[in-house]
Each structure stands twice: as C-alpha cells, then as structure tokens.
C-alpha positions, 0 to 999 in steps of 0.5 A: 500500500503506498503512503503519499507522506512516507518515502517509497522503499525508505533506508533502513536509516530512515526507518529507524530515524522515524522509529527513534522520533516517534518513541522519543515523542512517545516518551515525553508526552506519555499519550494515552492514544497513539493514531497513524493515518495508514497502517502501521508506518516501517513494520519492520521498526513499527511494530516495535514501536507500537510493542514499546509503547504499550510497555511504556504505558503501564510503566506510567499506570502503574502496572495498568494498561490504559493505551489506544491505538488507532490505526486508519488503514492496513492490508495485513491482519497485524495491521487490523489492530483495535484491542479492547484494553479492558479485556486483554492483559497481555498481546497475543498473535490474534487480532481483535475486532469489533465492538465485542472483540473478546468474541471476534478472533480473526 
C-alpha cells in the first residue's frame, strides 16, 4: 500500500530515524492514544514501536494498561489492530475486532 507522506522503499536509516522520533515523542508526552493515518508506518521498526509503547504505558499506570491505538488503514491482519484494553492483559498473535472483540478472533 503506498503512503503519499512516507518515502517509497525508505533506508533502513530512515526507518529507524522515524522509529527513534516517534518513541522519543512517545516518551515525553506519555499519550494515552497513539493514531497513524495508514497502517502501521516501517513494520519492520513499527511494530516495535507500537510493542514499546504499550510497555511504556503501564510503566506510567502503574502496572495498568490504559493505551489506544488507532490505526486508519492496513492490508495485513497485524495491521487490523483495535484491542479492547479492558479485556486483554497481555498481546497475543490474534487480532481483535469489533465492538465485542473478546468474541471476534480473526
């Protein structure tokens, strides 16, 4: 899928320029909602980005998860990714969906 706002085929520099950005913009204003217009930016540094941010999160709760993504956009299924927080303690190779997610496993 292109994204008219990311280069096309980026460097691994780039990548992790972004990567290195995004987390230190993640670390200074601790946000409690993280929302990418697409899917998840460089999946190759992106998801772990994502992972790093929800580990950082209960590490400012106090053990408690209170995070959000949003994604708009993704072709892949780790790309379709809307997790019910209240439900879901730890992550899991499955993706959840839908307003009832504990009951809508893809």
């Amino acid at each position: 899928m292109d994204w008219p706002y990311l280069p096309k085929n980026a460097s691994m520099s780039w990548k992790e320029t972004w990567a290195i950005r995004t987390s230190d913009l993640i670390g200074k204003y601790h946000p409690d909602l993280l929302y990418f217009d697409g899917g998840i930016p460089y999946v190759d540094v992106g998801l772990s980005v994502i992972a790093n941010y929800f580990n950082d999160n209960q590490k400012w709760n106090n053990g408690r998860l209170d995070a959000v993504l949003n994604l708009k956009k993704g072709r892949n299924s780790h790309q379709r990714i809307s997790v019910s927080l209240q439900k879901v303690r730890y992550f899991t190779p499955s993706v959840w969906i839908g307003p009832k997610a504990e009951n809508q496993l893809l």
